[in-house]
N, C-alpha and C positions, 0 to 999 in steps of 0.2 A: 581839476574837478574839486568843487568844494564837498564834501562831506563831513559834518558836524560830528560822527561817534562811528566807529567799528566797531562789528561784535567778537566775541572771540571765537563763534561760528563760522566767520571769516565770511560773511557773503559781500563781494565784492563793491569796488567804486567803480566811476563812469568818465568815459575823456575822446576825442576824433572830431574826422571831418565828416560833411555831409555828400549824397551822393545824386545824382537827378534819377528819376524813375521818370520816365519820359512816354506819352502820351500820345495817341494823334488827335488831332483838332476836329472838332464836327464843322465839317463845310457846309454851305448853303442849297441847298437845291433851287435849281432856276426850273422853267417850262422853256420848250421850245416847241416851232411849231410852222405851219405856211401861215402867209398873212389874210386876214381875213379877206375873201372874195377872193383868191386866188386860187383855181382848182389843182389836183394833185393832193396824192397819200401827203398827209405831216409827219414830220421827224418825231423818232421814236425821243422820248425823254428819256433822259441822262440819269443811271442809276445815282440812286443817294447815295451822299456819302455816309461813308461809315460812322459809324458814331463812334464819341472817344472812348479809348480801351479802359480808362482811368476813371472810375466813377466816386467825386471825392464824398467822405461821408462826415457831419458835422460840420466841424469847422475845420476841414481839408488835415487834419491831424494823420489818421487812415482813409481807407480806399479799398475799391472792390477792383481788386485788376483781373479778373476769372479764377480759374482753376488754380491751385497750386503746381508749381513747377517740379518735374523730377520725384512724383510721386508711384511709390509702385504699384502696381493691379496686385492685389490678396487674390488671391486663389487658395480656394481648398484644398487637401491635403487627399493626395489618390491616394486608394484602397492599396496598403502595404509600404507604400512612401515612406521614407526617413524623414523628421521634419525638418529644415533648417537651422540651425543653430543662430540665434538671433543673440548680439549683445545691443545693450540700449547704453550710451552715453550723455549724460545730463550735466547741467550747471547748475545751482542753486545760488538766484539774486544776479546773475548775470547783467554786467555792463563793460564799457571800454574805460577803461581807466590808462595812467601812463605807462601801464605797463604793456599794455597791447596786449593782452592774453585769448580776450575777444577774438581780433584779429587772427591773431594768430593759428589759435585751433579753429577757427572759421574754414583757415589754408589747409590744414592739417585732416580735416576733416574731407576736406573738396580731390586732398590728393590720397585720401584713402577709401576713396568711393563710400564715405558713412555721410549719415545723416545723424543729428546730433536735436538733444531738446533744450530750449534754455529759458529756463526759468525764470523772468523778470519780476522783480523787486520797482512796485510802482510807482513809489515815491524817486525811485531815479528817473522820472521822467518829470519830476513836479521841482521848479525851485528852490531853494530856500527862502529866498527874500515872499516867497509862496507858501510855507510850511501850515500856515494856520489854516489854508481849506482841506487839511488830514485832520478829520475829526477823527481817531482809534477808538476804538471798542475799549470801555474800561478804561481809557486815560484822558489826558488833557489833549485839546486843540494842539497842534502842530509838534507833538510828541514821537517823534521816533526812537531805535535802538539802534537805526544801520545811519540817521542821519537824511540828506535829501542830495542836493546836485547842484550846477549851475548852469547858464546855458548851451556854454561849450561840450562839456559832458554828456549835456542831453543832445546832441544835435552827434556826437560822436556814436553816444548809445544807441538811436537812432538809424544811424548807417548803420551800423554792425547786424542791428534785428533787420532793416529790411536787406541787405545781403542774405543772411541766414536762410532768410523763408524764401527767396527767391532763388537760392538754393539748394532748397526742399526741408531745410530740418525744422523742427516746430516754434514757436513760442509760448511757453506755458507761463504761469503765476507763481513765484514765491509770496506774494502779498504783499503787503507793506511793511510797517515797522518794523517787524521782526521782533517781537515784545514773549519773552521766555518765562518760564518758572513759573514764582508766584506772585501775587498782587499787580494780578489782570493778564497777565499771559494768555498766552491762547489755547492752552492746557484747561483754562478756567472759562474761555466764551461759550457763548449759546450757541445754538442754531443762527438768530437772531443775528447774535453778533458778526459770526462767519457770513452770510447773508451782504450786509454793510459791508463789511472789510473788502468782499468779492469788488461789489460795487466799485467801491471806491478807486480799488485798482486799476478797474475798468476807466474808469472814469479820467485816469492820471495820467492812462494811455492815448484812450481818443481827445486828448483833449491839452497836448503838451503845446501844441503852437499857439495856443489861448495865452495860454500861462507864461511861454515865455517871450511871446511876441514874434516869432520867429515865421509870419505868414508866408512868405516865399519858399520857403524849406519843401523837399519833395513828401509826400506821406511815406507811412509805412502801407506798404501793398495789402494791407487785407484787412477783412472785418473783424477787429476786435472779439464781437459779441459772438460770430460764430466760429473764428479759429480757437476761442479759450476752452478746452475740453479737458483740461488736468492739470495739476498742479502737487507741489511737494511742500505739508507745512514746515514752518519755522521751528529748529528744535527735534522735527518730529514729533511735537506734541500736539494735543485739540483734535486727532485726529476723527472721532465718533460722530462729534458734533459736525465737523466741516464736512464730513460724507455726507451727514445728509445736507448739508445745506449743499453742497455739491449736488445730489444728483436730485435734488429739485428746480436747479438752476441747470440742468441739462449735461453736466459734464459727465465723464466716459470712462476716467478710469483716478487713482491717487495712490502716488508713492512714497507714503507717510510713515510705512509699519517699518518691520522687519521680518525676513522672510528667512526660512530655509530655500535652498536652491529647487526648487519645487517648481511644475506648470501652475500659471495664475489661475483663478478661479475669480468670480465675481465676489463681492463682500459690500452690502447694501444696495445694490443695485450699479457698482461700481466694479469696474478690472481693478484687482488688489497687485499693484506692478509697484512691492515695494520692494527696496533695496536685501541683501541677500550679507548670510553669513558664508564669509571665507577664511580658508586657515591663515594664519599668521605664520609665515615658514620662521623655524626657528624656535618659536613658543609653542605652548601644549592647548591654546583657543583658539576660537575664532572670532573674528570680527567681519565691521558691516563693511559693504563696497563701500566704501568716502573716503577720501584724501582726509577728512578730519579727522574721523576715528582711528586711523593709523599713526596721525598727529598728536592724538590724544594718548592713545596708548603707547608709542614714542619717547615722547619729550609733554606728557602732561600738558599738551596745547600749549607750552612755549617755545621763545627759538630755544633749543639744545646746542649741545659740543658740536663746533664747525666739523671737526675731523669723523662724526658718525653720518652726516649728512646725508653721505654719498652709501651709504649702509641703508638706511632707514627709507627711501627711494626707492632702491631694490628692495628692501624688504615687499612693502609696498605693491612695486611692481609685481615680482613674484607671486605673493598673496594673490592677486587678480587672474596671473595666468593660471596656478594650480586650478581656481574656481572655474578658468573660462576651461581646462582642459578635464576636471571633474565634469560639469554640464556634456561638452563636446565628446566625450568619448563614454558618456552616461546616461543618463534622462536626455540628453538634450532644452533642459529648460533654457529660458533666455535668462540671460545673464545681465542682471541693471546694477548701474555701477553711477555714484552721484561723485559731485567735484565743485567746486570750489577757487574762480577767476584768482587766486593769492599766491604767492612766494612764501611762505611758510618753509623754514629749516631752508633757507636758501634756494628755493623753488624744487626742491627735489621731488614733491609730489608731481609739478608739473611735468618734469623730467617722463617720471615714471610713467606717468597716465599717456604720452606719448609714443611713450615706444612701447605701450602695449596697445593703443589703438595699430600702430604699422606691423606689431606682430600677428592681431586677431582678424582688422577687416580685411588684410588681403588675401586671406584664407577661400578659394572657391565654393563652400559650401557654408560658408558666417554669412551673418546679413545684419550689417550692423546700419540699426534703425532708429527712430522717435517713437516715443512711447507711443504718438498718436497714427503710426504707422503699425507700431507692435497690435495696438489693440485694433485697429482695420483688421490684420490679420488674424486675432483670435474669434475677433464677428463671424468671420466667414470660416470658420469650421464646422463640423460637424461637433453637436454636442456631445455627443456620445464618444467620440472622438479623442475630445479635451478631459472628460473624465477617464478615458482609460490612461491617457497621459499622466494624468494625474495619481496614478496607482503606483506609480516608479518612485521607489526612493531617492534620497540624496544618492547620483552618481549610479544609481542601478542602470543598466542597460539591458533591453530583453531579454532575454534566456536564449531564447531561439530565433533569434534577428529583428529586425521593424519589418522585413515583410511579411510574417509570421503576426507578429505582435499588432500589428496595423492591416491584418488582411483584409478586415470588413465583412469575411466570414469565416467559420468555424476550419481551424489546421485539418489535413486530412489525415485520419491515425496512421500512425506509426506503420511499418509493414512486420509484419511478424509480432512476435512476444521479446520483449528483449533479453538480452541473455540466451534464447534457443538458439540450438543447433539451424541452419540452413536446413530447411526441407531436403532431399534425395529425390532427383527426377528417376 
């Protein structure tokens, strides 16, 4: 896979084969019947055939193949109910590159009963020898920071997403460029400019078999325009502006900020399912769920000493589980945790992020989900509900149980006075 620049946010490159999403053909329907002047009932005509499951859209890029697969029914939360312990795990720029990392927790994922969200980066679906149809907000024609792809990469990246979604796990937007800081960042665009960018991403996806020639290639199984409902910015910056350009473009929820371990609430008309502070075992802070920020706090986002590698990993890991075991034995909030397709310090985040997906989703009462799963299910609560949730601190757990705390009506008092004597029959 060609990619012209990496950032040192590390959002991934792109590389694999293609895969068939296979179709049925619309047959013809005949009549039949007795021949004319011949008496006697006529033969019943032969039901139509089925139309094809695969309905391609544009220029056969996507495809509406029905329902999403392997998706769960949200149910409301009965009166006194504990709620689930939900952790969310995410990509940020997700593609296949030769490392197979794609791949890989795609498996990892499949053999831990999770559903996972991946954030695509839309210029990995656009050439290079293509770069000039990315107009960026604030920069020059064919301007990137992560770079573009080729079209092996792309036809790789490709499988990987429609695997994922067929699946069940989501595909959201990291954007394009990936353009940081100052002089034009995305910290600095409009409404306007988020608006465009959306676009365009949109645009790189439906529209990859154009660009690369690759007309025989099977689609990605779904419609673009209505599976895109959230997205994580670049940086985590721009975030004000892109909400709203977000939720006038219909999307659902963004996990842009930074959160305490706290239930989501809405923020602009949007589920605020940003990533969360966890302690750093060892040190006296915390930091955010992301393999980077433990990278950065580390070894200052470079490679570091071989011989701490395997420290710095667990560190890592650890961090995650104390957070996922704070939430689980506390609030119960869901626990979003973002990542990063790179080897960074010898791949030890990946290490790490691994054998904490196989510690937490096979837990009977985890339900490790897509953000666009996560927020199904906060839709379907009661609101009154999600604001009492919301009253639990970091790691509080109710006083007097979740069946008490979630009864839906008023505890019935106490029997006696506390502290008295037993009545005397």
């Amino acid at each position: 896979m060609a990619v012209t620049k990496r950032i040192t946010a590390g959002v991934v490159a792109v590389a694999a084969c293609t895969a068939s999403l296979a179709g049925c053909g619309a047959g013809t329907t005949g009549s039949s019947g007795a021949k004319e002047g011949v008496h006697g009932a006529k033969k019943a005509a032969p039901a139509p055939a089925p139309k094809s499951a695969v309905r391609l859209i544009g220029d056969g890029s996507t495809a509406y193949t029905g329902a999403q697969p392997h998706q769960p029914r949200a149910e409301r939360l009965k009166p006194g109910q504990r709620p689930p312990q939900f952790v969310v795990f995410s990509w940020d720029g997700a593609g296949e590159d030769s490392q197979r990392l794609f791949s890989h927790f795609r498996k990892v994922a499949k053999d831990n009963k999770a559903a996972m969200t991946y954030f695509l980066s839309g210029v990995y679906m656009l050439p290079e020898d293509k770069r000039d149809l990315y107009r960026p907000p604030q920069h020059s024609p064919g301007r990137s920071d992560i770079g573009f792809n080729d079209e092996q990469g792309i036809a790789d990246t490709a499988k990987q997403l429609r695997l994922a979604w067929l699946e069940g796990s989501e595909i959201g937007t990291h954007f394009n460029g990936h353009f940081c800081g100052s002089g034009g960042g995305v910290g600095e665009w409009s409404v306007e400019d988020w608006k465009d960018e959306i676009a365009q991403a949109k645009r790189f996806v439906k529209s990859w078999k154009t660009t690369t020639g690759m007309k025989n290639a099977p689609p990605l199984p779904f419609d673009y325009e209505k599976e895109l409902v959230g997205a994580r910015t670049p940086c985590l910056e721009g975030q004000k502006n892109f909400m709203g350009a977000a939720r006038e473009l219909g999307f659902r929820y963004d996990t842009s900020g930074v959160n305490d371990q706290l239930w989501p609430a809405k923020k602009r008309g949007l589920w605020d399912l940003s990533m969360q502070l966890v302690p750093v075992p060892g040190r006296s802070f915390e930091t955010l769920t992301m393999d980077y920020n433990f990278y950065m706090n580390q070894s200052k986002a470079r490679s570091g000493d071989k011989r701490r590698h395997e420290y710095w990993g667990d560190q890592f890991r650890d961090g995650l589980l104390r957070g996922f075991e704070r939430a689980h034995d506390g609030n119960r909030a869901p626990l979003i945790i973002g990542n990063h397709f790179e080897s960074w310090n010898g791949g030890t985040y990946m290490r790490a992020i691994e054998e904490v997906i196989e510690r937490v989703c096979t837990k009977t009462d985890v339900r490790c989900v897509s953000f666009r799963q996560l927020a199904d299910w906060l839709d379907a609560q009661d609101p009154q509900t999600l604001e009492k949730l919301r009253t639990l601190k970091v790691g509080e757990a109710p006083e007097r149980g979740w069946a008490t705390f979630l009864a839906g009506r008023p505890a019935p008092a106490p029997k006696g006075v506390p502290g008295a004597p037993a009545a005397k029959r």
